[in-house]
C-alpha positions in Angstrom: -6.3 -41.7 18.5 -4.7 -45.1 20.1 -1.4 -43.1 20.2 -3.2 -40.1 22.1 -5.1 -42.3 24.9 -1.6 -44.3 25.4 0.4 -41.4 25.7 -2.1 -39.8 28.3 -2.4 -43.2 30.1 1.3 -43.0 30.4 1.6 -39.9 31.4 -0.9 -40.8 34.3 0.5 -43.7 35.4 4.0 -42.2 35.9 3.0 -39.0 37.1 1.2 -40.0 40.2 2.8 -42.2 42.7 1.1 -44.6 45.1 0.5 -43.3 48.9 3.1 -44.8 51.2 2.2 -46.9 53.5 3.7 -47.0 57.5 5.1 -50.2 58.0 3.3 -50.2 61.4 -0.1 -50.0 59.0 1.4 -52.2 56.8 1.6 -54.7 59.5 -1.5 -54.1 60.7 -3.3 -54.6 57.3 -1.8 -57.7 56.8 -2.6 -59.5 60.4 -6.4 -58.0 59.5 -6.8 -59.6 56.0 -4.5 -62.8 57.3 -6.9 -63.0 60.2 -10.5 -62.8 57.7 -8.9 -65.3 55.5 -8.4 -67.7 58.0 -12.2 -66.7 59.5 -13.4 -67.2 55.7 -11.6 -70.9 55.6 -13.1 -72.0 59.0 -16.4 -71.3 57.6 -16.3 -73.2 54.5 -18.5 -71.6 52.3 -20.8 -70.7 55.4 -22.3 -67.2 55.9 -19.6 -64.5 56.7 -20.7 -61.7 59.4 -19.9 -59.6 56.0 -22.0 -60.9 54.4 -24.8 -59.4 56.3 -23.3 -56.3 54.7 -23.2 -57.7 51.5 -27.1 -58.4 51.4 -28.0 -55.3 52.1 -26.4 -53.7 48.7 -27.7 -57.4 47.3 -30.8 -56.4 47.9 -30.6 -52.8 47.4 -29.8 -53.9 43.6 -32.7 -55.7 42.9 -34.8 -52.7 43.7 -32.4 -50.8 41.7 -32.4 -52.4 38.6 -35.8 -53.7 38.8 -36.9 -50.2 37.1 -35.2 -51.7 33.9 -36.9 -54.8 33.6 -37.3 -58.2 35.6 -34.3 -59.9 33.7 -32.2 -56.9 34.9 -34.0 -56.6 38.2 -33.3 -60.5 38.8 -29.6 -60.3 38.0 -29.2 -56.3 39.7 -28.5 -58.0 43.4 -25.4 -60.1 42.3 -24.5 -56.8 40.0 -24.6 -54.0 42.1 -23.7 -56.3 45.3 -20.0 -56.5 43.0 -20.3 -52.9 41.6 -20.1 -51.1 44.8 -16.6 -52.7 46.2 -15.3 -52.5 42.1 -16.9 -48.4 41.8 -14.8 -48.0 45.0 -11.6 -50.0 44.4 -11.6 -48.0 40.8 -11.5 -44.9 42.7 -9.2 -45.5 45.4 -6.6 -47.0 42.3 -7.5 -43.5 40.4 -6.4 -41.6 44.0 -3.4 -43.8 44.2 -4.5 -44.1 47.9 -2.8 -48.0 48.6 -5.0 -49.6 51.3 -7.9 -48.4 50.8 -7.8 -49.8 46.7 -6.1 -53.1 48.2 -9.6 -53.1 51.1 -12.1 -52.4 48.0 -10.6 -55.4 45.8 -10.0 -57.6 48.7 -13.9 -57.3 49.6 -15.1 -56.9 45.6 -13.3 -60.5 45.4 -15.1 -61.5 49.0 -18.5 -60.8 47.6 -17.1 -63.8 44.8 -17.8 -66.3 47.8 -21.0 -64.9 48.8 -22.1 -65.5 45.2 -20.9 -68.7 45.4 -22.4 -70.1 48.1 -25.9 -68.8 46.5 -25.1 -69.8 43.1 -24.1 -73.7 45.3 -27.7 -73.5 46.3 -29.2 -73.1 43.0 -30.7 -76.4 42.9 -31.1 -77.5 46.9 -32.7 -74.0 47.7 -32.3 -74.9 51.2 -31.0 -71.1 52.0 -33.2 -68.8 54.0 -34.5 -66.2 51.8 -34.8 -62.5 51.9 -36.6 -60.0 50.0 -36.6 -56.3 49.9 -40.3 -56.6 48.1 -43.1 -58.7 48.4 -42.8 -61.7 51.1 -45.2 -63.7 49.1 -43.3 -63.5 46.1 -39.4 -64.7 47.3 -37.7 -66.2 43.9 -34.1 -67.2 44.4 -32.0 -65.5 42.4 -29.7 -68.2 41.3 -32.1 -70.9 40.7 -34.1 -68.9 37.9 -30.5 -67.6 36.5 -29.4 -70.9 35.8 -32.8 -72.4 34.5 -33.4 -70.0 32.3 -29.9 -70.5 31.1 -30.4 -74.3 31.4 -27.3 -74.7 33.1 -29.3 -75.8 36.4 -27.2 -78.9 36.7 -24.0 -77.3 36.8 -24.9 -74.7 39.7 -22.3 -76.5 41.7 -19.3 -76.6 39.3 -19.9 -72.9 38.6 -20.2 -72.1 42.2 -16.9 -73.9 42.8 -14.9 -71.9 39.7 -16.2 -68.9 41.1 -15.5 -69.2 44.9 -11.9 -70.5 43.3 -11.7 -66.9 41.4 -13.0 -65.1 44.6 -10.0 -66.7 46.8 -7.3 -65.6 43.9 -8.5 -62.4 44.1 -8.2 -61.9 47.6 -4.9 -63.5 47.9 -3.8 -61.7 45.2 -4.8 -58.2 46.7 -3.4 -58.8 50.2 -0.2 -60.2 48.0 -0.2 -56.8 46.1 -0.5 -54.7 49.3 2.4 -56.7 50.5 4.1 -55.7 47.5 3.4 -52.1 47.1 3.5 -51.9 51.0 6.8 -52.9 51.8 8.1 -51.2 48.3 7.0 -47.8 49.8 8.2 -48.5 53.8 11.8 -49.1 52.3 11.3 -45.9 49.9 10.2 -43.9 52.5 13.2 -45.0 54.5 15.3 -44.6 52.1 14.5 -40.9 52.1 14.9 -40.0 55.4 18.1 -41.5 55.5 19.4 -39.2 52.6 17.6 -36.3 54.1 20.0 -36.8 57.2 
């Protein structure tokens, strides 16, 4: 059976080739995630206009997951606030379509800060609060997570790992559209100059 799913993953991974890229998009991709990640520096952990984005789905998941139970409904925000941009990113990789998977995982690693700075909070609680439910009954997220884990103390130190992971990530996806980018403008290229 291992033999069989290798040999089909194989198969697919050969068979289907990435989507060039222009080197004019190319370009134009990079100065657009070298600009946001310059934006996301300035702000230093501060609320991204993204982010207003990103509370919407954050929010959406808590009603989501709330029909399975309030442990699940507590945690659904973060989840389905980083399910969305993964779902997508897992598509756009399946389609081989190259900036579009490289915007999915840039933002699905994005959302890693926006967790962060709410996780960061845990314990001050000084962030405004918003609720898709009841306005009498706001509970922050982060601060019950970690109590009930009893890790309450350490909401910083986790916050700081994660924002670190969430700024790999997006490096690391603007670095692999760089990669993958350039590989196809000089393939591309290379074709039409042995079609002439």
């Amino acid at each position: 059976m291992g033999e069989y799913l290798q040999n089909v993953f194989a198969q697919y991974w050969q068979a289907q080739d990435w989507r060039p890229t222009s080197r004019y998009s190319l370009a134009a991709w990079l100065v657009f995630y070298a600009g946001f990640l310059v934006y996301a520096f300035s702000k230093h952990g501060a609320f991204l206009f993204i982010d207003l984005a990103n509370l919407v789905v954050h929010e959406g998941g808590h009603l989501l997951f709330g029909w399975f139970g309030p442990a699940l409904g507590l945690c659904g925000g973060t989840i389905l606030q980083w399910l969305v941009p993964l779902l997508l990113a897992a598509y756009f990789f399946s389609q081989r379509q190259t900036t579009a998977f490289a915007f999915c995982s840039f933002f699905f690693f994005e959302n890693w800060l926006y967790t962060a700075t709410y996780m960061a909070d845990a314990r001050a609680m000084v962030l405004p609060l918003v609720t898709a439910g009841d306005s009498d009954f706001v509970e922050h997220d982060w601060h019950a997570i970690f109590s009930s884990l009893a890790v309450l103390p350490q909401d910083t130190k986790i916050a700081a790992v994660v924002r670190f992971l969430g700024w790999c990530g997006m490096l690391a996806a603007v670095a692999w559209l760089a990669r993958k980018g350039s590989r196809s403008t000089i393939e591309a290229s290379e074709i039409r100059d042995h079609v002439r």
